[in-house]
PDB file of N, CA, C and O in Angstrom:
ATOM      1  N   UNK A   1       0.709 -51.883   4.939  1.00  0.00           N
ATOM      2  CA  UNK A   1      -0.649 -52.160   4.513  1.00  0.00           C
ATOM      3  C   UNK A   1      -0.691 -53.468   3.719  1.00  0.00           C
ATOM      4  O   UNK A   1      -1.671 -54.208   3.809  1.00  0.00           O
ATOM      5  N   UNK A   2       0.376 -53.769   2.929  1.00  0.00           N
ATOM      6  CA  UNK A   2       0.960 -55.054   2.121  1.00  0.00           C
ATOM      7  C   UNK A   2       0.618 -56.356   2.903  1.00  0.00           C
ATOM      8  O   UNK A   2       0.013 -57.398   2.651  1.00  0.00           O
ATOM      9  N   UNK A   3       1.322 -55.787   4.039  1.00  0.00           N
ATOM     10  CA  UNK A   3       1.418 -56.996   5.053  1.00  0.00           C
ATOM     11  C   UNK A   3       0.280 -57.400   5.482  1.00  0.00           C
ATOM     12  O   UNK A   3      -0.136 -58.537   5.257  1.00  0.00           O
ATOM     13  N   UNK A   4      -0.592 -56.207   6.391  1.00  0.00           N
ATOM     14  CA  UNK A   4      -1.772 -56.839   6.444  1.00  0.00           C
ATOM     15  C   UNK A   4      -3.107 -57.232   5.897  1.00  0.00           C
ATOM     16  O   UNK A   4      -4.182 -57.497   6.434  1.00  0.00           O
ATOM     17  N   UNK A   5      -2.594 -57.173   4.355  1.00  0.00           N
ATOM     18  CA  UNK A   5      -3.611 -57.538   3.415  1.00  0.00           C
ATOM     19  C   UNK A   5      -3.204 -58.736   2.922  1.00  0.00           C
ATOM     20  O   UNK A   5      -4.111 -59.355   2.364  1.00  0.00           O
ATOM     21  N   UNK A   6      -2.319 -59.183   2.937  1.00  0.00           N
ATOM     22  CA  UNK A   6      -1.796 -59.965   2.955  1.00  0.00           C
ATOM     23  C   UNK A   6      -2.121 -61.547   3.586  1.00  0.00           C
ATOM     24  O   UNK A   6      -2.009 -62.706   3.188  1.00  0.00           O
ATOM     25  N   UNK A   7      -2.832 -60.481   5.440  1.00  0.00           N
ATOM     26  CA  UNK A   7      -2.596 -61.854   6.382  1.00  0.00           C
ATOM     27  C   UNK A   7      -3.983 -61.818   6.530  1.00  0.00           C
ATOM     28  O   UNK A   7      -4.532 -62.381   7.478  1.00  0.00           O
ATOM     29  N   UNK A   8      -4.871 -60.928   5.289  1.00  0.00           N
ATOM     30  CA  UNK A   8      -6.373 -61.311   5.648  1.00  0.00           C
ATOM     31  C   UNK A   8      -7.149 -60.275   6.938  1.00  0.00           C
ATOM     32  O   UNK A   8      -8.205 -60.246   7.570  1.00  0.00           O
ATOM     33  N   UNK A   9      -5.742 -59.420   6.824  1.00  0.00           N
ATOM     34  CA  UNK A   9      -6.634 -57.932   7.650  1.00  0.00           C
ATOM     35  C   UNK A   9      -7.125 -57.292   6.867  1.00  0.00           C
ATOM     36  O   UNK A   9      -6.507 -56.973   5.851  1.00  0.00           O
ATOM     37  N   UNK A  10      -8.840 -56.770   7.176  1.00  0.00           N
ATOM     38  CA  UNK A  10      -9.782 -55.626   6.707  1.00  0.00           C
ATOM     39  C   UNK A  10      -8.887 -54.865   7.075  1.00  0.00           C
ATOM     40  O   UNK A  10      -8.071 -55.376   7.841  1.00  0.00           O
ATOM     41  N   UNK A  11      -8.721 -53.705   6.779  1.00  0.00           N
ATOM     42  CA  UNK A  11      -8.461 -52.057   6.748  1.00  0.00           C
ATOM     43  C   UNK A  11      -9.372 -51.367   7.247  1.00  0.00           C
ATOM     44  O   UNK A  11      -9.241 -50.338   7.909  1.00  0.00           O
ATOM     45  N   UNK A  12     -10.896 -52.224   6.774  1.00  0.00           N
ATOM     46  CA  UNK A  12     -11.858 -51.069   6.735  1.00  0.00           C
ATOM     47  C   UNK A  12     -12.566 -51.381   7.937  1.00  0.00           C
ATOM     48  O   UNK A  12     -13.556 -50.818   8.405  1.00  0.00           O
ATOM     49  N   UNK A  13     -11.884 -52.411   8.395  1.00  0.00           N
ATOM     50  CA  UNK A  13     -12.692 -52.655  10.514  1.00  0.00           C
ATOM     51  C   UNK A  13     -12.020 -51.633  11.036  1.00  0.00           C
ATOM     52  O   UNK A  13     -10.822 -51.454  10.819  1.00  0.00           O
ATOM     53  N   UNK A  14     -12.844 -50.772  11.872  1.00  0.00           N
ATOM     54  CA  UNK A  14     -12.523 -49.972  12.495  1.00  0.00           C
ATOM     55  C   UNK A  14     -11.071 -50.178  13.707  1.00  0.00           C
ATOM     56  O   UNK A  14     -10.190 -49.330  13.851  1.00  0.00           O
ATOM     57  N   UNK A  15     -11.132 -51.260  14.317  1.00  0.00           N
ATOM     58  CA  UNK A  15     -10.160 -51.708  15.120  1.00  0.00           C
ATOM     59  C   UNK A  15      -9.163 -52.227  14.577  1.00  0.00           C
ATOM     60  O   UNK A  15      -8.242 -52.319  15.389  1.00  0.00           O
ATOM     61  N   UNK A  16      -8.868 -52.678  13.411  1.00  0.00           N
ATOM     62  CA  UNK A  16      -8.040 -53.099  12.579  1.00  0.00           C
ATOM     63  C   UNK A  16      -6.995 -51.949  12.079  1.00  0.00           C
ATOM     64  O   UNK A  16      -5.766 -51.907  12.124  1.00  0.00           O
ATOM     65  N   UNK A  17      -8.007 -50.998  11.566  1.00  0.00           N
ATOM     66  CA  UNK A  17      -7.583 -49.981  10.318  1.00  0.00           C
ATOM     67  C   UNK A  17      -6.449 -49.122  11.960  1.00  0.00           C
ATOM     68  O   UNK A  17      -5.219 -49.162  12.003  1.00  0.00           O
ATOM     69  N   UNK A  18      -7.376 -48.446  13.081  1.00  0.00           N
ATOM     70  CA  UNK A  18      -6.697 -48.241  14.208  1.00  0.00           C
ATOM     71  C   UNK A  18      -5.296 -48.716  15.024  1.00  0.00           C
ATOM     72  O   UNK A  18      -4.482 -48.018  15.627  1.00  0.00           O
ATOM     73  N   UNK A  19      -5.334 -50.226  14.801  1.00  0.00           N
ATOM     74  CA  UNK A  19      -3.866 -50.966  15.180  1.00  0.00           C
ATOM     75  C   UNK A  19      -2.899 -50.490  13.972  1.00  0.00           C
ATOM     76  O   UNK A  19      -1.831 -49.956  14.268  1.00  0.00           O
ATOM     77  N   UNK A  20      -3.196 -50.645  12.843  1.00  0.00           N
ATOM     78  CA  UNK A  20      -2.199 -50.304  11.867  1.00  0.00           C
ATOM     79  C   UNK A  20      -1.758 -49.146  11.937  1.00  0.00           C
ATOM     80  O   UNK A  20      -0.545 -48.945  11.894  1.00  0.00           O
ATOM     81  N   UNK A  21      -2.733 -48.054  12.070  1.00  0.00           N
ATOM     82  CA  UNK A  21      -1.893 -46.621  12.202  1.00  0.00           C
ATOM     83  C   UNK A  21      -1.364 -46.247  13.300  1.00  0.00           C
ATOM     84  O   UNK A  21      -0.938 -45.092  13.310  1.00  0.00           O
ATOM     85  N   UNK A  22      -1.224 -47.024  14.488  1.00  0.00           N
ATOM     86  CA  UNK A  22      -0.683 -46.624  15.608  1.00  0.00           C
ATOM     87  C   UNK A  22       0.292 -47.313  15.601  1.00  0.00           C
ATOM     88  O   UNK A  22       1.292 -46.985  16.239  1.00  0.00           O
ATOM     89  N   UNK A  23       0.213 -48.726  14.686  1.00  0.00           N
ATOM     90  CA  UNK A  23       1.828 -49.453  14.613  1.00  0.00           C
ATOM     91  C   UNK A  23       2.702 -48.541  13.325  1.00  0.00           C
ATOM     92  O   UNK A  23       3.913 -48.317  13.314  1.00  0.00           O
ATOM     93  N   UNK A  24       1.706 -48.127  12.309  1.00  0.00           N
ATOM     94  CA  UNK A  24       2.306 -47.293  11.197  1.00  0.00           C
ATOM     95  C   UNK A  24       3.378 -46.114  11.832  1.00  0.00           C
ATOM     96  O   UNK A  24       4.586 -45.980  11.634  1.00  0.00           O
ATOM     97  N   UNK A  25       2.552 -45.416  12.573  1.00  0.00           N
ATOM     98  CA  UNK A  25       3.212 -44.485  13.316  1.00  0.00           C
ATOM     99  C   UNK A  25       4.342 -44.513  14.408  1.00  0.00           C
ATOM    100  O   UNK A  25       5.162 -43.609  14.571  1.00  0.00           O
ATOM    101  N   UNK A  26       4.292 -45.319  14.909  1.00  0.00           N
ATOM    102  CA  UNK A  26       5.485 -46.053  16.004  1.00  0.00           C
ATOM    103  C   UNK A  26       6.723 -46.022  14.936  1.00  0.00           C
ATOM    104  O   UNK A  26       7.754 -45.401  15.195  1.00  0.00           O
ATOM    105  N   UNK A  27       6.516 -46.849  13.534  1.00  0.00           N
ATOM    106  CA  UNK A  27       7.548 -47.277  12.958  1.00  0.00           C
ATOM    107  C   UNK A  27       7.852 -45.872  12.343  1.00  0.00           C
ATOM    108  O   UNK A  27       8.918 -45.343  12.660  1.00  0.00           O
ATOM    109  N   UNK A  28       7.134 -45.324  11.621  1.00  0.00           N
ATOM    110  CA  UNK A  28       7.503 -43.672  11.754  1.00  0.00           C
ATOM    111  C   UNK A  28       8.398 -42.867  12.101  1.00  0.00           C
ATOM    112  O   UNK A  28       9.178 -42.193  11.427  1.00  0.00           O
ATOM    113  N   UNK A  29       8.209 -42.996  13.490  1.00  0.00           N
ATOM    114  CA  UNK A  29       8.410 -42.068  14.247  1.00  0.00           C
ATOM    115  C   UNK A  29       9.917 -42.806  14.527  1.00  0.00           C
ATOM    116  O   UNK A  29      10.954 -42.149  14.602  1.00  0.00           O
ATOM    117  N   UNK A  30       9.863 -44.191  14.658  1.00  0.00           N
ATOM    118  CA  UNK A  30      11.172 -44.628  15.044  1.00  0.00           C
ATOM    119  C   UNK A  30      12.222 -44.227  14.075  1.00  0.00           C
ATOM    120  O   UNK A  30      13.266 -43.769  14.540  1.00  0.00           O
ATOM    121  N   UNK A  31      12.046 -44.368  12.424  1.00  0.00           N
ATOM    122  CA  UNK A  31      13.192 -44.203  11.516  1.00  0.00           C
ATOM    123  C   UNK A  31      12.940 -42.459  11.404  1.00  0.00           C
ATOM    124  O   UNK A  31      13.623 -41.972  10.503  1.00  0.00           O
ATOM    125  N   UNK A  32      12.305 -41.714  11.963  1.00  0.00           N
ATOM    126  CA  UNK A  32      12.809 -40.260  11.482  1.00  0.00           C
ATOM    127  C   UNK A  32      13.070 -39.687  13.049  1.00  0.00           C
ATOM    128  O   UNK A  32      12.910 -38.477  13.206  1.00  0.00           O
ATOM    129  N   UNK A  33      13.520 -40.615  14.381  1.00  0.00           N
ATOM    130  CA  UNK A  33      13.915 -40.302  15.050  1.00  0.00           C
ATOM    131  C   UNK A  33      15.820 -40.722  15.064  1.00  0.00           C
ATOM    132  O   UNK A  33      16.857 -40.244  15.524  1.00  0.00           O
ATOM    133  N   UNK A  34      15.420 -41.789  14.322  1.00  0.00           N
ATOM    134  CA  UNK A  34      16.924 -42.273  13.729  1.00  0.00           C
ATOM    135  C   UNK A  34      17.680 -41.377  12.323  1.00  0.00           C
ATOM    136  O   UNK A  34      18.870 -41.182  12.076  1.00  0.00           O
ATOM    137  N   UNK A  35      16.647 -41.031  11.703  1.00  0.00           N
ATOM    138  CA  UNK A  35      17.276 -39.958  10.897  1.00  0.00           C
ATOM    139  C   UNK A  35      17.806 -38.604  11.538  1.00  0.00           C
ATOM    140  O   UNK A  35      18.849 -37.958  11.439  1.00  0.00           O
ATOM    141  N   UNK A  36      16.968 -38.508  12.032  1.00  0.00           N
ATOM    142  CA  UNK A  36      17.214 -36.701  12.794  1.00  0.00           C
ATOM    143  C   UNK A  36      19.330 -36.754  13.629  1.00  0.00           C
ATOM    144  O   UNK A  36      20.377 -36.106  13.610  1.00  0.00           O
ATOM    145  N   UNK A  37      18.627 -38.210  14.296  1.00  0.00           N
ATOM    146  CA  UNK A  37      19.919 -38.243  15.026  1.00  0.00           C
ATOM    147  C   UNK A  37      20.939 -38.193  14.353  1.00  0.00           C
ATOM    148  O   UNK A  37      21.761 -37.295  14.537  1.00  0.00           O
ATOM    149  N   UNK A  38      21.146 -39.388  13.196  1.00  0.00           N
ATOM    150  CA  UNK A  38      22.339 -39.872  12.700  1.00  0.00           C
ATOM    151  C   UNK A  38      22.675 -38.733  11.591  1.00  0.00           C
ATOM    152  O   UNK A  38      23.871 -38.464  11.471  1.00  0.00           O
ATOM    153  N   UNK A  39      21.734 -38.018  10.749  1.00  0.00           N
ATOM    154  CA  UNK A  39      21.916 -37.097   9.707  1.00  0.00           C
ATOM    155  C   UNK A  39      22.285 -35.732  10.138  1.00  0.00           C
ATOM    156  O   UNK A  39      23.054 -35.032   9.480  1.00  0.00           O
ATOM    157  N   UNK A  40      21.568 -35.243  11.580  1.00  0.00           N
ATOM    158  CA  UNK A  40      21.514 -33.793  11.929  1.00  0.00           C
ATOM    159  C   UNK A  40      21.922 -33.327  13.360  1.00  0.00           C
ATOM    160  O   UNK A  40      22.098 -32.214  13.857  1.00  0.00           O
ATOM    161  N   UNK A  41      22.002 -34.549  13.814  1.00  0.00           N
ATOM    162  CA  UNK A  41      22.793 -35.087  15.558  1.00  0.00           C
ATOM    163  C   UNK A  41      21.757 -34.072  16.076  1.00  0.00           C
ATOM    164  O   UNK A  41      22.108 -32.944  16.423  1.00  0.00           O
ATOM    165  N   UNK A  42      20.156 -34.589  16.134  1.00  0.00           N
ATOM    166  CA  UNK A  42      19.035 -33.743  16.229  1.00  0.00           C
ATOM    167  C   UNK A  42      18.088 -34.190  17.226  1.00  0.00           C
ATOM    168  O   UNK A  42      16.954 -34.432  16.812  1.00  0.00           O
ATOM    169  N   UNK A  43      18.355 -34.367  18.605  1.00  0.00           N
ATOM    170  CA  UNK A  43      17.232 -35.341  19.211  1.00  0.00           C
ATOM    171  C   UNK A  43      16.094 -35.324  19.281  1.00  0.00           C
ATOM    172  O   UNK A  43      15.675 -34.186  19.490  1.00  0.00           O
ATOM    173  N   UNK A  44      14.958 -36.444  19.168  1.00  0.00           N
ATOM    174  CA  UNK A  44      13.317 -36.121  18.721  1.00  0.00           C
ATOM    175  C   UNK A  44      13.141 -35.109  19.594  1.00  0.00           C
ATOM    176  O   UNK A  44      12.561 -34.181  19.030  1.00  0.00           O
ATOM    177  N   UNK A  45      13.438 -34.834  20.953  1.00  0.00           N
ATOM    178  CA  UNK A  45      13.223 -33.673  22.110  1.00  0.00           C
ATOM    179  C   UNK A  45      12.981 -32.679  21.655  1.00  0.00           C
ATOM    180  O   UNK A  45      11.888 -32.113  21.649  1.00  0.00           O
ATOM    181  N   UNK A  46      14.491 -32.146  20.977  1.00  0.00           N
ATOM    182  CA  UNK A  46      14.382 -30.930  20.440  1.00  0.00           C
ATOM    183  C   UNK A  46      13.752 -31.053  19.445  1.00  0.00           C
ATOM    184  O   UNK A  46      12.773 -30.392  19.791  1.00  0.00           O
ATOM    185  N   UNK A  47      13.481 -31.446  18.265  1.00  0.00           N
ATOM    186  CA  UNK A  47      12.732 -31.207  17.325  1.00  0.00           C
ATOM    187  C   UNK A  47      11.255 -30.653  17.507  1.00  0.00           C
ATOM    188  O   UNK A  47      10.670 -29.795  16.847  1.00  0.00           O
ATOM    189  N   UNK A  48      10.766 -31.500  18.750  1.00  0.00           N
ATOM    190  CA  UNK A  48       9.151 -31.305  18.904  1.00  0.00           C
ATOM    191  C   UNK A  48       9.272 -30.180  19.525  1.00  0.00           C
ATOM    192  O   UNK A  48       8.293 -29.446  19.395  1.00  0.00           O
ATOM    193  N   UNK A  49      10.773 -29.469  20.636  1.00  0.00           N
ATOM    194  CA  UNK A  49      10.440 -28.297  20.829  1.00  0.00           C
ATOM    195  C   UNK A  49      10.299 -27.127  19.958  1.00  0.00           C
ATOM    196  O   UNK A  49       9.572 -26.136  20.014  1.00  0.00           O
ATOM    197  N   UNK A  50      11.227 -27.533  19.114  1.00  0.00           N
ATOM    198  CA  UNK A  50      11.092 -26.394  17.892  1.00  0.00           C
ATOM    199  C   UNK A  50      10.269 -26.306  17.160  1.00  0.00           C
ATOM    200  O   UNK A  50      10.316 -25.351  16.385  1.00  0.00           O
ATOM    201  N   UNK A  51       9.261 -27.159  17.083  1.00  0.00           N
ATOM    202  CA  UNK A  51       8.042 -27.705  16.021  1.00  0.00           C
ATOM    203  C   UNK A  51       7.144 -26.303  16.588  1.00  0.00           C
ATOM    204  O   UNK A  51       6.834 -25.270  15.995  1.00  0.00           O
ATOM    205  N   UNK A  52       6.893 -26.744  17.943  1.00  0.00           N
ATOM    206  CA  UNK A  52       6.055 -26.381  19.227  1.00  0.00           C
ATOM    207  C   UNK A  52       6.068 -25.321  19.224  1.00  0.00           C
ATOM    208  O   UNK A  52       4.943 -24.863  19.026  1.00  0.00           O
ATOM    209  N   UNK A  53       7.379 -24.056  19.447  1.00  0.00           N
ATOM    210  CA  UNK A  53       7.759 -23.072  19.197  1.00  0.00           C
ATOM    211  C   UNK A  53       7.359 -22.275  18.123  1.00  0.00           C
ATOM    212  O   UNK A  53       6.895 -21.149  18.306  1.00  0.00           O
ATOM    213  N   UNK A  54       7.516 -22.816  16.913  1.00  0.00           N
ATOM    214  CA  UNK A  54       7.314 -22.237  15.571  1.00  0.00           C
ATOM    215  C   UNK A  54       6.203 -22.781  15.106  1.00  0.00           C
ATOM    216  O   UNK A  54       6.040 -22.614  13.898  1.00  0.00           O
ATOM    217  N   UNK A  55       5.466 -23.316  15.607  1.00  0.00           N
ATOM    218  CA  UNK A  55       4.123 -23.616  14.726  1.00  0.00           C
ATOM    219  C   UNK A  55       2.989 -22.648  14.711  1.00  0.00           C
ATOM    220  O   UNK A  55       2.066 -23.026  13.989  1.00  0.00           O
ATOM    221  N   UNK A  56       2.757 -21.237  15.446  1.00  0.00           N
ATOM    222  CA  UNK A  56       2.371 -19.897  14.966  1.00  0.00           C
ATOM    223  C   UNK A  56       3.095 -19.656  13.700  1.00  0.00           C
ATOM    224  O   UNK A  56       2.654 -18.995  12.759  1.00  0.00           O
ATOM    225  N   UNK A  57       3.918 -20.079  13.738  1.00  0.00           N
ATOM    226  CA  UNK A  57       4.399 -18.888  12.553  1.00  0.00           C
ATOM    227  C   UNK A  57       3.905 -19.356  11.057  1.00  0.00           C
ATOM    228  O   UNK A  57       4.374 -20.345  10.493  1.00  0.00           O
ATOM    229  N   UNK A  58       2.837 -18.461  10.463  1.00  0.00           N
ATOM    230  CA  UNK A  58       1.867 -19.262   9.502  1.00  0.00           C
ATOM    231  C   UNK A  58       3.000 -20.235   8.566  1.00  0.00           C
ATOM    232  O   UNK A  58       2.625 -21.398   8.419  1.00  0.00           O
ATOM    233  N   UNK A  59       4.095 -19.940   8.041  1.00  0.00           N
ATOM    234  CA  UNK A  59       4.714 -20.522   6.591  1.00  0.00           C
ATOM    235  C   UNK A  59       5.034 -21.790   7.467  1.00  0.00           C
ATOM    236  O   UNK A  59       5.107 -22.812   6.784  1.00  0.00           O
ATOM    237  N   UNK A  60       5.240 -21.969   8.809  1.00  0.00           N
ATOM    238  CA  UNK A  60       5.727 -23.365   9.207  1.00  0.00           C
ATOM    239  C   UNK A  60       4.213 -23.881   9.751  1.00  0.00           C
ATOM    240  O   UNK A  60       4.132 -25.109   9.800  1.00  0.00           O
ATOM    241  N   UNK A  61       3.199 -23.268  10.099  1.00  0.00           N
ATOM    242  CA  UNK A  61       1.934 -24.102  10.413  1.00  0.00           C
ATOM    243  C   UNK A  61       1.570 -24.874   9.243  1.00  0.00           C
ATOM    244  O   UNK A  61       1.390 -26.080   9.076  1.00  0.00           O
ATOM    245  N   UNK A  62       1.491 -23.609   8.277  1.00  0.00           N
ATOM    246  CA  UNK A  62       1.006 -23.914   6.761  1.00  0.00           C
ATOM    247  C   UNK A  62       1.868 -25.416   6.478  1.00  0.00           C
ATOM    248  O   UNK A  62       1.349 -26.519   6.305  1.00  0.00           O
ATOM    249  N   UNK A  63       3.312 -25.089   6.489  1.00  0.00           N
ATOM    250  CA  UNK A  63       3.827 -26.755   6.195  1.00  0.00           C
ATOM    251  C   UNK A  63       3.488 -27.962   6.605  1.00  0.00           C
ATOM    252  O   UNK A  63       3.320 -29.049   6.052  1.00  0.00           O
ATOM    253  N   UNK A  64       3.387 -27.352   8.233  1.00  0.00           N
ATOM    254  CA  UNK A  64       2.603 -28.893   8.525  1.00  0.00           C
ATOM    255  C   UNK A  64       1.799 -29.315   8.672  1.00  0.00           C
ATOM    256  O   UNK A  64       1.599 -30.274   9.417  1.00  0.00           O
ATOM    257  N   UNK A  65       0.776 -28.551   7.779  1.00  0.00           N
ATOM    258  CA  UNK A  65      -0.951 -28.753   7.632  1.00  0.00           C
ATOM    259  C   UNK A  65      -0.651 -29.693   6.451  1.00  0.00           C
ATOM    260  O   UNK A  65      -1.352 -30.703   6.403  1.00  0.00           O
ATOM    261  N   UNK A  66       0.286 -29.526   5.478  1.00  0.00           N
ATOM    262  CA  UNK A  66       0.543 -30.030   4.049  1.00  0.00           C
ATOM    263  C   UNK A  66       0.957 -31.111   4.331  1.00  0.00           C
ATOM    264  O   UNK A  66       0.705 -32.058   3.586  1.00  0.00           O
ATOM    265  N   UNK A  67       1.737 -31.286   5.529  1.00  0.00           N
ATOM    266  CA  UNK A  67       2.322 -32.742   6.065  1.00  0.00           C
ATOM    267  C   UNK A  67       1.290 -33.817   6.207  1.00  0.00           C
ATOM    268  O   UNK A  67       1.307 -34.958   5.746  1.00  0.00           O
ATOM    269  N   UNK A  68       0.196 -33.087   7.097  1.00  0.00           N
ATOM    270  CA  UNK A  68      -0.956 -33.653   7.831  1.00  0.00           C
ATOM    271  C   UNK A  68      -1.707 -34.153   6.677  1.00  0.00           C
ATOM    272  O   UNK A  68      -2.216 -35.272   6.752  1.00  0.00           O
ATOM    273  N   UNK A  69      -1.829 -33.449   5.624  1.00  0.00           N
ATOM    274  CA  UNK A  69      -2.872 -33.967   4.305  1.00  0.00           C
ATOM    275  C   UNK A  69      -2.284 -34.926   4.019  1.00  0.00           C
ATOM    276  O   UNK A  69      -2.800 -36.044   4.039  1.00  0.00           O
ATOM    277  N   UNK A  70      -0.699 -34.624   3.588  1.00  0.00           N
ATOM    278  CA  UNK A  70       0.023 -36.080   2.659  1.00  0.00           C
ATOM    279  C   UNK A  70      -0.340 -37.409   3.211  1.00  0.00           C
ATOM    280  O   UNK A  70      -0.791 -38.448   2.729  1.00  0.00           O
ATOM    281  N   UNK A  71       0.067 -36.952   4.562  1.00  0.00           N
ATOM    282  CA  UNK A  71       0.270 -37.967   5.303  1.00  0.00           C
ATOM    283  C   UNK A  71      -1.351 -38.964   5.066  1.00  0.00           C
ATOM    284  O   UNK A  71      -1.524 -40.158   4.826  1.00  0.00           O
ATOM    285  N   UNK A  72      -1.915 -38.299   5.184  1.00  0.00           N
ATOM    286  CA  UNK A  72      -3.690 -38.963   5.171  1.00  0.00           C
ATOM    287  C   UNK A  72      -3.826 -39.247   3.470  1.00  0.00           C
ATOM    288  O   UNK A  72      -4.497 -40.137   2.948  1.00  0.00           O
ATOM    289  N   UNK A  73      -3.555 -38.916   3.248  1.00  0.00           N
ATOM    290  CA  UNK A  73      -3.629 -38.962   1.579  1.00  0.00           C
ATOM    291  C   UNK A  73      -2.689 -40.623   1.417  1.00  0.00           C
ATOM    292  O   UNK A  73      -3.281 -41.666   1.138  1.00  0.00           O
ATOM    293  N   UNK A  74      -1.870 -40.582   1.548  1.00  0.00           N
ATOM    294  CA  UNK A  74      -1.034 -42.051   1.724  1.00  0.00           C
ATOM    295  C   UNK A  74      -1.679 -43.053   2.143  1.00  0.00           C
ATOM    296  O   UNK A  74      -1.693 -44.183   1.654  1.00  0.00           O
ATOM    297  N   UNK A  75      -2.467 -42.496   3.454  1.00  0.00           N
ATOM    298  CA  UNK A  75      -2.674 -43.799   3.989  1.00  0.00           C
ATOM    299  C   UNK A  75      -4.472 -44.139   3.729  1.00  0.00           C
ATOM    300  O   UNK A  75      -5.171 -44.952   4.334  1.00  0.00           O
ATOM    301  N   UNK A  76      -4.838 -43.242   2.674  1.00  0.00           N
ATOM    302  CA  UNK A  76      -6.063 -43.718   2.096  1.00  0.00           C
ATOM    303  C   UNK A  76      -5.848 -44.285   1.262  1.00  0.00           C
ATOM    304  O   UNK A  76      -6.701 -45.142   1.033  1.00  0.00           O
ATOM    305  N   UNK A  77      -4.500 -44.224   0.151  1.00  0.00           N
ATOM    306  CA  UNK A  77      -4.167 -44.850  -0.708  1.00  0.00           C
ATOM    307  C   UNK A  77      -3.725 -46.305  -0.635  1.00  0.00           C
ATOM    308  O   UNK A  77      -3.550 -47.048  -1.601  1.00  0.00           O
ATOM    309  N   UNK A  78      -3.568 -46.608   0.683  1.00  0.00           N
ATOM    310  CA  UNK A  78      -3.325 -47.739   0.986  1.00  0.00           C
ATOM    311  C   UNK A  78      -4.130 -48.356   1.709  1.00  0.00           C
ATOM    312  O   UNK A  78      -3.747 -49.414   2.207  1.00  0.00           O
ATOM    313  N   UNK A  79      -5.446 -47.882   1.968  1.00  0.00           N
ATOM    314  CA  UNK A  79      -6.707 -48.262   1.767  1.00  0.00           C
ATOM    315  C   UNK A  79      -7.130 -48.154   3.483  1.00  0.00           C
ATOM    316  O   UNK A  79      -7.933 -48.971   3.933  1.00  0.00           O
ATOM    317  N   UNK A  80      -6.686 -47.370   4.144  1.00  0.00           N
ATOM    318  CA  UNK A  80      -6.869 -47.446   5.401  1.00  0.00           C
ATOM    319  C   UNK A  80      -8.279 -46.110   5.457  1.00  0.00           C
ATOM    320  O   UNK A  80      -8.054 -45.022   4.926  1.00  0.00           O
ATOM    321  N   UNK A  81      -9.416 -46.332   6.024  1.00  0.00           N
ATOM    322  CA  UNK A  81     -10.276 -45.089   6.125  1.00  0.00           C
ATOM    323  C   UNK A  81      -9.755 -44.266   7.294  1.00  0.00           C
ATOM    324  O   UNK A  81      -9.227 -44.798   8.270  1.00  0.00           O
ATOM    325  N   UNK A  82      -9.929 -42.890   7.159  1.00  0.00           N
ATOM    326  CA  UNK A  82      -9.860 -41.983   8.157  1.00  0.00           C
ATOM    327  C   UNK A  82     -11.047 -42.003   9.173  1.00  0.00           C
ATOM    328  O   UNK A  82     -12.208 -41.933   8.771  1.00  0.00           O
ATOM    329  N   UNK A  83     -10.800 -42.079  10.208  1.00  0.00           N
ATOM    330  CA  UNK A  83     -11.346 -42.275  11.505  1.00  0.00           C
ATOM    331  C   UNK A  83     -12.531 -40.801  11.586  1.00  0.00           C
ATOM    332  O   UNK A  83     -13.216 -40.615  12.592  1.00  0.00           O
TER     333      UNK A  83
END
């Protein structure tokens, strides 16, 4: 968000605020696909199957409803509006 406030990107243009969280998320997804591997020899595959699997089960839905807030909570803090 640093960066593109930086280079004179709004946040709050709709198409703007959109490129950032889909590049936010790419980069994301890349270092906790590199974590999973190198820390838990865990491939993103399986993870999303097990996500997929267990996400009935309320104490792991419930977690990643809490994920889903943080996660939005961060990135309002860094001034991006929710869509």
């Amino acid at each position: 968000a640093k960066e593109y406030k930086a280079a004179g990107k709004d946040l709050k243009d709709p198409k703007v605020s959109q490129q950032y969280q889909m590049e936010a998320s790419s980069d994301a997804n890349d270092v906790a696909e590199e974590k999973l591997k190198s820390e838990m020899d865990i491939q993103m595959s399986d993870f999303r199957a097990a996500v997929d699997k267990h996400s009935r089960v309320p104490a792991v839905g419930q977690t990643l409803g809490m994920l889903q807030i943080k996660q939005q909570q961060e990135l309002m803090a860094a001034g991006v509006p929710m869509m």
